[in-house]
Every structure is written in C-alpha cells, then in structure tokens.
C-alpha positions as CSV (number, residue, x, y, z in Angstrom):
1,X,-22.1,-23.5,-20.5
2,X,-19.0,-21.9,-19.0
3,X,-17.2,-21.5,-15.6
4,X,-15.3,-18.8,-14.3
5,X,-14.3,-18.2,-10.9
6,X,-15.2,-16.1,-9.1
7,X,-13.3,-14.7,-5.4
8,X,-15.0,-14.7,-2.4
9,X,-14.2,-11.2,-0.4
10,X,-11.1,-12.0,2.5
11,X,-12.4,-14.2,5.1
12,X,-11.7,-12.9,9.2
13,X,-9.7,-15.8,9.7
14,X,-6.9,-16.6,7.4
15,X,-5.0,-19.8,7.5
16,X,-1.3,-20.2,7.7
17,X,-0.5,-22.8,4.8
18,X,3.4,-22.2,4.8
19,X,6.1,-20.6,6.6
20,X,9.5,-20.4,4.7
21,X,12.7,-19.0,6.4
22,X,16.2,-19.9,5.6
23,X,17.7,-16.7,4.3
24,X,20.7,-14.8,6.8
25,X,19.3,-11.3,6.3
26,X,15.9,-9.8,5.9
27,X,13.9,-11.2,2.8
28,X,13.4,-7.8,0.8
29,X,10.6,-9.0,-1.2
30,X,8.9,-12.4,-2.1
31,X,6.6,-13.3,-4.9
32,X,3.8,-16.1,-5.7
33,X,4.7,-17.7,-9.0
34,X,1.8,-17.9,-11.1
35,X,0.2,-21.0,-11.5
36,X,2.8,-23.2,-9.8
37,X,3.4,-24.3,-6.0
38,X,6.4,-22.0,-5.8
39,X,7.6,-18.5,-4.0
40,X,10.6,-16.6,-5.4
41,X,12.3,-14.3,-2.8
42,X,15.6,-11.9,-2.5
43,X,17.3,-11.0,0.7
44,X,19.6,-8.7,1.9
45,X,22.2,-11.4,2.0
46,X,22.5,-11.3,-1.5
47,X,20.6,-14.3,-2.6
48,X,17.4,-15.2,-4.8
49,X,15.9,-18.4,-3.8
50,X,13.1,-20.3,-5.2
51,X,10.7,-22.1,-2.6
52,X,9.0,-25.1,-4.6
53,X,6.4,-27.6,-2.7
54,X,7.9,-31.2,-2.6
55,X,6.0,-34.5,-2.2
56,X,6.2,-34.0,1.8
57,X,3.8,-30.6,1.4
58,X,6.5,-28.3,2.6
59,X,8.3,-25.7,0.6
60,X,11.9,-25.9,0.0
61,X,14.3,-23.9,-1.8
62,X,15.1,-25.2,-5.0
63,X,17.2,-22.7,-6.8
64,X,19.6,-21.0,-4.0
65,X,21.8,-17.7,-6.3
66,X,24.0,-15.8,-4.6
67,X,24.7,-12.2,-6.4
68,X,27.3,-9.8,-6.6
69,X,25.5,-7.3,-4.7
70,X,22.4,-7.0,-2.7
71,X,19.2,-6.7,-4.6
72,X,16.3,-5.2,-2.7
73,X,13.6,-5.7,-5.5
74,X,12.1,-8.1,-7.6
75,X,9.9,-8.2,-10.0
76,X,7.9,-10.9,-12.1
77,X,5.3,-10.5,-14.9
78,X,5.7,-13.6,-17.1
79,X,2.6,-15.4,-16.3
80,X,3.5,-18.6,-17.7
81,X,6.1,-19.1,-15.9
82,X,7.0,-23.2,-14.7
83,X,10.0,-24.6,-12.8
84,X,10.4,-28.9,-14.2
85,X,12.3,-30.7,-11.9
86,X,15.5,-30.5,-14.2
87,X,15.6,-26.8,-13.5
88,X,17.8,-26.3,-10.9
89,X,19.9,-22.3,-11.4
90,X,19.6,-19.5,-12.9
91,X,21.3,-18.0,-15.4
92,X,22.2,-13.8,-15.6
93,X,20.8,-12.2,-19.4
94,X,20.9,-8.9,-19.0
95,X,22.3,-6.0,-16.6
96,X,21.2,-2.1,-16.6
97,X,23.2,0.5,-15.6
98,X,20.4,2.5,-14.5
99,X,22.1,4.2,-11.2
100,X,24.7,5.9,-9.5
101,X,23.2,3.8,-6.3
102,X,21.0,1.4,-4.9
103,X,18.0,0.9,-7.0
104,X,14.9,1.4,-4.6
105,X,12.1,0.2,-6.6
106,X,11.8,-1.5,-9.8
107,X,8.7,-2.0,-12.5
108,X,8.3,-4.3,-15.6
109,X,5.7,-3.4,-18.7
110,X,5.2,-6.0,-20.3
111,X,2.8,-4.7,-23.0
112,X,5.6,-2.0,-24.0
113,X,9.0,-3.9,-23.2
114,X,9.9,-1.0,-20.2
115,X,12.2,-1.2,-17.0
116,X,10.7,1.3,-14.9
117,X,13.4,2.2,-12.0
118,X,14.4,4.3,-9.0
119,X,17.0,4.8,-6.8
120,X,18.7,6.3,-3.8
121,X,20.5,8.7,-6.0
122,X,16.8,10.4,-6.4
123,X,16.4,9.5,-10.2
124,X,13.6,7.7,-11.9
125,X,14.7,6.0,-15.5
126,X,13.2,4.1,-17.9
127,X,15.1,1.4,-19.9
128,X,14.1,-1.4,-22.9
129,X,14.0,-4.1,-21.9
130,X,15.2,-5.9,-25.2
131,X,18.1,-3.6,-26.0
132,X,18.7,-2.1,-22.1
133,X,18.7,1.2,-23.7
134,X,17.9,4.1,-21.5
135,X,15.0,6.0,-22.7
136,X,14.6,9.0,-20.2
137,X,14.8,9.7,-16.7
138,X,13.7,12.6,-14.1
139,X,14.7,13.5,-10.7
140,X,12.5,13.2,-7.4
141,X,12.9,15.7,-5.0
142,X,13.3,12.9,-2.4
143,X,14.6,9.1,-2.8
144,X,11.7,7.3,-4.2
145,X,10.0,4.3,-1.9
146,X,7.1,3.8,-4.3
147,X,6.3,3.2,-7.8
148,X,3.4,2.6,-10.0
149,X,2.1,2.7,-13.5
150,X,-0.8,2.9,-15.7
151,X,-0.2,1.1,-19.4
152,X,-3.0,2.7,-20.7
153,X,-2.7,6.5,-19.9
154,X,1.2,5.7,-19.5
155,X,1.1,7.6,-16.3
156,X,3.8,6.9,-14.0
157,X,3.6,7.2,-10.0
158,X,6.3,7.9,-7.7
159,X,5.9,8.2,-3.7
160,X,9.2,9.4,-2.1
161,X,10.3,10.2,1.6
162,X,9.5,13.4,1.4
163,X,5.6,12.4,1.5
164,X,5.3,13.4,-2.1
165,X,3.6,11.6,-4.8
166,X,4.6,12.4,-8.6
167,X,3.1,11.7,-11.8
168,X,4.7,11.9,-15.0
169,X,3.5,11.2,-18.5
170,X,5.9,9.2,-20.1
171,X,6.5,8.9,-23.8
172,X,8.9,7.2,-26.0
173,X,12.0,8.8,-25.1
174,X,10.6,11.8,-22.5
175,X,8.5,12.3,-19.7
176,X,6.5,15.5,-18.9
177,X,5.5,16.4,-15.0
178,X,1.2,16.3,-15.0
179,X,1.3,17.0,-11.4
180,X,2.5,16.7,-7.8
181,X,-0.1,16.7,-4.5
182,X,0.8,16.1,-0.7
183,X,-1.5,14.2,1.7
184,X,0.9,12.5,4.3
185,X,2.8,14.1,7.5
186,X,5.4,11.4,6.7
187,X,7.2,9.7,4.1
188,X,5.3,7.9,1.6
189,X,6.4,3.9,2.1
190,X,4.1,2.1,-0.6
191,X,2.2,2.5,-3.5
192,X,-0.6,0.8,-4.9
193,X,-2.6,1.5,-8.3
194,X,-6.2,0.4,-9.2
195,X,-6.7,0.9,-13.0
196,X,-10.0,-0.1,-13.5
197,X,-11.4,2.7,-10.4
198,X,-8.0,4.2,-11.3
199,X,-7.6,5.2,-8.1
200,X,-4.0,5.6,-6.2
201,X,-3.0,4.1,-2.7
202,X,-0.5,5.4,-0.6
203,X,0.7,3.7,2.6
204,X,3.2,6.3,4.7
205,X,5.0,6.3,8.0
206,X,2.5,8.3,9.3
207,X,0.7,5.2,10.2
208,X,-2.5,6.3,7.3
209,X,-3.3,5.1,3.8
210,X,-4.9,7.4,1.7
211,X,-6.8,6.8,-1.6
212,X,-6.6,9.1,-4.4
213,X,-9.6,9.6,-6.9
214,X,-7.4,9.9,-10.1
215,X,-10.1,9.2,-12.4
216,X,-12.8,10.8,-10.7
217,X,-10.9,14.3,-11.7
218,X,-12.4,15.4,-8.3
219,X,-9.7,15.9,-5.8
220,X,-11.1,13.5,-3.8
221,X,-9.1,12.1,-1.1
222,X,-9.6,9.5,1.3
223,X,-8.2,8.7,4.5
224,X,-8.4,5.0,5.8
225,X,-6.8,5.0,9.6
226,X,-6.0,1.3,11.0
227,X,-2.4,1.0,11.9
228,X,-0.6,1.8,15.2
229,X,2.8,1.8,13.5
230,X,4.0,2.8,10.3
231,X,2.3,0.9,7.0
232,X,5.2,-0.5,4.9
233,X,2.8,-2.4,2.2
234,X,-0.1,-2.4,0.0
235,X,-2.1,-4.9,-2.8
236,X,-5.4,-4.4,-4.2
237,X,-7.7,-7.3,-4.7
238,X,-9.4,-5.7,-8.0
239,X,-12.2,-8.4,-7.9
240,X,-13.5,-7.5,-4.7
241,X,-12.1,-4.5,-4.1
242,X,-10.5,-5.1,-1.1
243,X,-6.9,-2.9,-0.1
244,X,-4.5,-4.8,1.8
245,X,-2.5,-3.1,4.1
246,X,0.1,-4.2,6.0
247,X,2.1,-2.2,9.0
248,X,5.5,-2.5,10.8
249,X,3.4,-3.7,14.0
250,X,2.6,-7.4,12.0
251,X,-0.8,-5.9,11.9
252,X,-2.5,-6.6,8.4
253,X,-5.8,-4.4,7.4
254,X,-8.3,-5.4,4.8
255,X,-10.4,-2.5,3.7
256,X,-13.2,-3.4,2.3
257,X,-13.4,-0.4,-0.7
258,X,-16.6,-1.1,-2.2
259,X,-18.4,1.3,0.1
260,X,-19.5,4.8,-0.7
261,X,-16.7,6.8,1.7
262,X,-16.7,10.3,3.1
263,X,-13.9,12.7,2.8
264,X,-12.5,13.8,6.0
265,X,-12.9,17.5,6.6
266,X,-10.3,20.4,6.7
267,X,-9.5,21.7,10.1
268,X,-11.1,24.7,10.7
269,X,-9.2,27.8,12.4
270,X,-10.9,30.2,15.0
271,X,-9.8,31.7,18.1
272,X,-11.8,30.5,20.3
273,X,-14.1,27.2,20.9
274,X,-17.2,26.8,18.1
275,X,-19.2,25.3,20.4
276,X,-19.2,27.3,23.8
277,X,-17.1,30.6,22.6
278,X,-13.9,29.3,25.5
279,X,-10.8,31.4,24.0
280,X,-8.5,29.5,22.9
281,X,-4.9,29.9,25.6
282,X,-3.2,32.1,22.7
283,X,-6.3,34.6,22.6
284,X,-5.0,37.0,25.1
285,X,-7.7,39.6,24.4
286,X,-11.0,37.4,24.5
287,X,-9.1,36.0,27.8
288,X,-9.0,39.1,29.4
289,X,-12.3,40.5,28.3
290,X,-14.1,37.8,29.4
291,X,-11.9,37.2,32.5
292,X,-11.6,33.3,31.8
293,X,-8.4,31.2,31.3
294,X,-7.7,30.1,28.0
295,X,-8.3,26.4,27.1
296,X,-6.7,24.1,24.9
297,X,-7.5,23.7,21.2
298,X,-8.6,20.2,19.4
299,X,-10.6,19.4,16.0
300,X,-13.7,17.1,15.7
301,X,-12.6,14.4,13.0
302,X,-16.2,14.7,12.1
303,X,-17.1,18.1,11.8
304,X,-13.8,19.7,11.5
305,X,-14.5,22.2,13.8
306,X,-12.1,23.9,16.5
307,X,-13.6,23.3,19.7
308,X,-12.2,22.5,23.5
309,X,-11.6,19.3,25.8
310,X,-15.2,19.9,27.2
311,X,-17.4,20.1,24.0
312,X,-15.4,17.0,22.5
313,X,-15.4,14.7,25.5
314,X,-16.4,11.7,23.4
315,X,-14.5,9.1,21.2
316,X,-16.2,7.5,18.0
317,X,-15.2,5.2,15.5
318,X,-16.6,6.7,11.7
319,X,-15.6,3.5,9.6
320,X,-16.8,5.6,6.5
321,X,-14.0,8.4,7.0
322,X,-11.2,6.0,7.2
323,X,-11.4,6.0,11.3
324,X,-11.8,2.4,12.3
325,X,-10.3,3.6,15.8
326,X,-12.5,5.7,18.3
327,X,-11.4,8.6,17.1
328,X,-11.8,12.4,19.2
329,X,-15.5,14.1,17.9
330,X,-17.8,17.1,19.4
331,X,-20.2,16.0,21.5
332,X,-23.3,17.3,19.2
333,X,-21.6,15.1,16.3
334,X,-21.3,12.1,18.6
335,X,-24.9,12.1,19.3
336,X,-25.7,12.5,15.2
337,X,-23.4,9.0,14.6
338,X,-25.8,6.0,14.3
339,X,-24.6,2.8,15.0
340,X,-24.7,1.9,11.5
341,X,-22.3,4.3,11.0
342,X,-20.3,3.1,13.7
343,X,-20.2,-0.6,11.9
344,X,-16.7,-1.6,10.9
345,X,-15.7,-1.3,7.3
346,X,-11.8,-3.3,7.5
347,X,-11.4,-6.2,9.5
348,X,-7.8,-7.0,11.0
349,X,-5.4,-9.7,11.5
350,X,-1.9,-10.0,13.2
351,X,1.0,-11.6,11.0
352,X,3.3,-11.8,13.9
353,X,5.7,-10.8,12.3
354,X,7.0,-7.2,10.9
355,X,5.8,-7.1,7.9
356,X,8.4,-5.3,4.9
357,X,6.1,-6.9,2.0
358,X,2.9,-8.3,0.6
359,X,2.2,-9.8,-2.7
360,X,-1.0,-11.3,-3.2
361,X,-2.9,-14.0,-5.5
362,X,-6.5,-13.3,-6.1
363,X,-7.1,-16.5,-8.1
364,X,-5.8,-18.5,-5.4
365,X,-6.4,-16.2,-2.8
366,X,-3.1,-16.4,-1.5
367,X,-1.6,-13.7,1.0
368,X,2.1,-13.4,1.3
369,X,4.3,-11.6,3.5
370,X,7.8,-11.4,4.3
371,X,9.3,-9.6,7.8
372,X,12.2,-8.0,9.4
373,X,12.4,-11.6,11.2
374,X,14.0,-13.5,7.9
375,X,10.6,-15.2,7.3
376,X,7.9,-15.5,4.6
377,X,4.7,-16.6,5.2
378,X,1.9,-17.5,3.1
379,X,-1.9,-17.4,4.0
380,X,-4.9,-18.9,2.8
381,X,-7.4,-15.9,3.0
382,X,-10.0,-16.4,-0.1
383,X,-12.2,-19.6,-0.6
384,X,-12.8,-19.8,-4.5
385,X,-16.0,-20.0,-5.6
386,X,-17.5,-21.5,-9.0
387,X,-19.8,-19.4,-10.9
388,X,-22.2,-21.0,-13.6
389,X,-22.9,-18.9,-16.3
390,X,-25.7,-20.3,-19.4
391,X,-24.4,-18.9,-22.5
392,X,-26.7,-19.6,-25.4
C-alpha cells in the first residue's frame, strides 16, 4: 500500500491562519519555506526577515538583516531548507554584478546552476550560479516586470511595461529571440508558467489575465476578466489546475482552468450596425441617404460583431470566455446563452489588503500575500486529502 496526497481544489472560504507585519516599508515579496513553519520576506526598507512559528502559535521574526540597498526580489528553491533554533543571521556568499540598476525580477535554475535576471536598465542576463559568471544577456524593449522559464525547452519568458511578452531560447553562453506576441492594452505586471499544459499567464494593468497555449502551437489565446483594478500577481496550482490571481483592489481570483474555454472573438469592423443596418455617426453618406442620425458604435463580446446601443441592450456574464462580469452582448446572442453557460467558472475573495504578491503552497495549501499596507498574510485555502492507492 502507499499514500499520496492528494489537494483538494481552493475552497470559497479561506481562513486567515497568520498575519505578520513589522517591516517600515512595503514587503516586496514573501515566501513559504518548504516544509517548515516559517515565511521569509524582503522590504523596501532594506531588510530580509524570517517569520518562524514559536510555542505561542504566532509567527515572529527570527532572523532580522538589514542590507546595503533595497532588494525587491527574492527567490528560494532549496527544498530542504530547515531553520534549528541555533540559527539566528544570515551570512552574505556571493554578489552579481548583473546591472547598471535596480534588478526587477530574479530566477534560480536549480537543475542547471543559472541566475536568471532583469532590471530597470532594460537588460535580461544570465549568470552561474557557482562561479557568478555572466553567460549572456539581451535587451527588452521595455523594463521587464515578469519572468519565467522552462528547464526543459530552456525557454525563457519576459513580460515588460510595454505589454510585451518575449521568449528567448537560451543556451550555454547565448540566447536566440523564438518570438514576441502582444495581447494586453497595458503593461504586463506578472507572469506565470505551467509546464506540464505549458501554457503562459500574464496578469497586466489592464485589469485582464490572459492564457497563452504555448504548447498547443495554436495561437490560442485566452482572456480571463475578474479584476476591477490592475492584477499585480499570479500562481498556478498545477494539481488542480487552478490560476491564482491577485489585483491592486485586495481582490484575489481563483480560476478554475480545467474547463474547456472559448477564445474571445476579434472585433469586427463595418460601417454601420450588423444587426439593424443604423450607420454608424462617422458614415456621412449612409446618414444622408437614408436620412437617419448616425448612432454610436459597440461590439458584442460574444459574437464580435459591430452593432448599436439598441441591438446590444443586454449584459451577460460568459464564464467560458474569461467574462465572469455581465459583460455588453447583442440581443440575439443573449437569448442563445443558457444558464449553464452563465454558471461561474472563478470564485472570488477579498484580502483586504493591496495585494503586490502571492506565493502559494499546494501541499499545504497555503496562500500568501503581501500588500502595499506593510503586511503578509497567510491563508488556509486547501484541505488535504489522503489518497489510498493498492499497489501489488
């Protein structure tokens, strides 16, 4: 016999099991330490703390560091990693001169002993880890504000503020661009990479998230719609496949991806309404010939077509295009929508807080999120469950 576990998919109502503040500025970016009752974090203030439980069930910083400068990123990918009580600093091993300014994201491979980095002065590098050489580099056409990569392809994934995303093929010691594409209105603000679906998320101040089918060599992509502000993180719960999105309104999304989606439709042009033939205010001619006044022009999310305030006088939510908000669609199309259709696909939760990053732990099921407001808090949102499996 043998047990694995086995996650349950996010629950609607998470519990708040801590809430750690203490640092002076914002908290950058926190992380759940594997397999221990700790949280490491960095701030703006220039420190890296690390929150261990004591007897008393509360979290408290243990290790308090102040650095020379402030370090917006932090990475950790040893998953062995334990704090005994005699532990207590931490001690500096190795610095990268990797930019001419602030690094902006950062990445540790593990499996091939790489520093993945950007910064503000718009250049992606690569170092060793072991000797800190620097292997290559490229520069973004924007400042980078997202990074991903895939060890086994060795693809490498960079959203920038442009609304851009980037991949490059890295080697050894060079990198080759495979391709650019642009889905966002605004500047990307997360990435997130499945590599099992090997599908791409990216969060953007355009309040969307949209998922890219990589793998499915399609040009397929997805739009998920659930925030009322801009979304400023993403995780991926592989084992369920649930996306976790989180938005500068406190408002966290969980998308529940194992669904068969629909890809939004391009906008369709015309002159004139495709339902009832109204010109459009710009079509001067049809205005005139027809003696009526032009109307205004609007899109069914639906349908895609170009039709007027009158034939599109109903609102629907379409859960499997990404709209979980009612959403404006052509009357015709309206009727069409079944109420299975109609039956929500994310379910949503408020932080109350403004959310600037998410890390979560599927075997756990721990969320964590730190804000603008100098706190971290960490949420219970997965009940384990035991799977029995008979192996002969």
């Amino acid at each position: 016999m043998a047990a694995e576990i086995q996650p349950k998919p996010l629950t609607r109502k998470p519990i708040l099991l801590q809430r750690m503040e203490g640092s002076q500025e914002v908290v950058n970016m926190a992380v759940i330490v594997p397999k221990e009752e700790g949280v490491i974090s960095v701030s703006e203030d220039r420190t890296v703390r690390v929150w261990l439980k004591r007897d008393s069930g509360q979290y408290w910083p243990s290790i308090y560091h102040a650095m020379p400068c402030k370090y917006p990123n932090l990475c950790l990918e040893k998953p062995d990693m334990s704090f005994p009580d005699y532990y207590n600093k931490m001690t500096p091993v190795k610095n990268y001169q990797a930019h001419q300014s602030r690094v902006t994201m950062i990445l540790f491979v593990l499996e091939l002993e790489w520093v993945l980095s950007t910064g503000q002065d718009k250049q992606f590098a690569w170092h060793c880890s072991e000797s800190g050489q620097r292997l290559g580099g490229y520069r973004t056409s924007a400042v980078a504000s997202g990074l991903q990569f895939d060890v086994e392809t060795r693809h490498v994934f960079i959203g920038d503020h442009s609304g851009q995303v980037t991949i490059l093929k890295l080697e050894q010691e060079n990198c080759t661009l495979v391709t650019t594409f642009r889905g966002h209105t605004g500047g990307v603000t997360a990435l997130c990479w499945d590599p099992v679906q090997r599908v791409l998320f990216s969060g953007s101040s355009d309040h969307s998230v949209i998922m890219w089918d990589i793998g499915g060599r399609k040009g397929t992509a997805i739009e998920l719609q659930g925030h009322n502000d801009k979304v400023q993180a993403l995780s991926y719960a592989q084992h369920t496949r649930q996306l976790i999105s989180c938005g500068g309104d406190g408002g966290i999304v969980v998308w529940n991806m194992d669904v068969e989606r629909q890809e939004t439709p391009e906008w369709l042009d015309s002159d004139s309404c495709q339902k009832c033939d109204q010109p459009f205010f710009w079509n001067f001619k049809q205005m005139w010939d027809s003696k009526k006044i032009g109307l205004r022009q609007h899109h069914c999310r639906k349908c895609g077509k170009a039709v007027c305030g009158k034939c599109s006088s109903k609102r629907s939510s379409i859960p499997l295009m990404g709209f979980e908000f009612e959403v404006r669609v052509c009357d015709s199309c309206h009727e069409a929508i079944t109420d299975e259709e109609r039956a929500p696909t994310a379910t949503f939760h408020d932080s109350k807080h403004n959310i600037v990053h998410v890390h979560f732990d599927a075997t756990r099921g721990w969320l964590l999120t730190s804000g603008t407001d100098k706190v971290i808090k960490v949420r219970c949102h997965l009940i384990k469950k035991l799977s029995i499996f008979g192996l002969i």
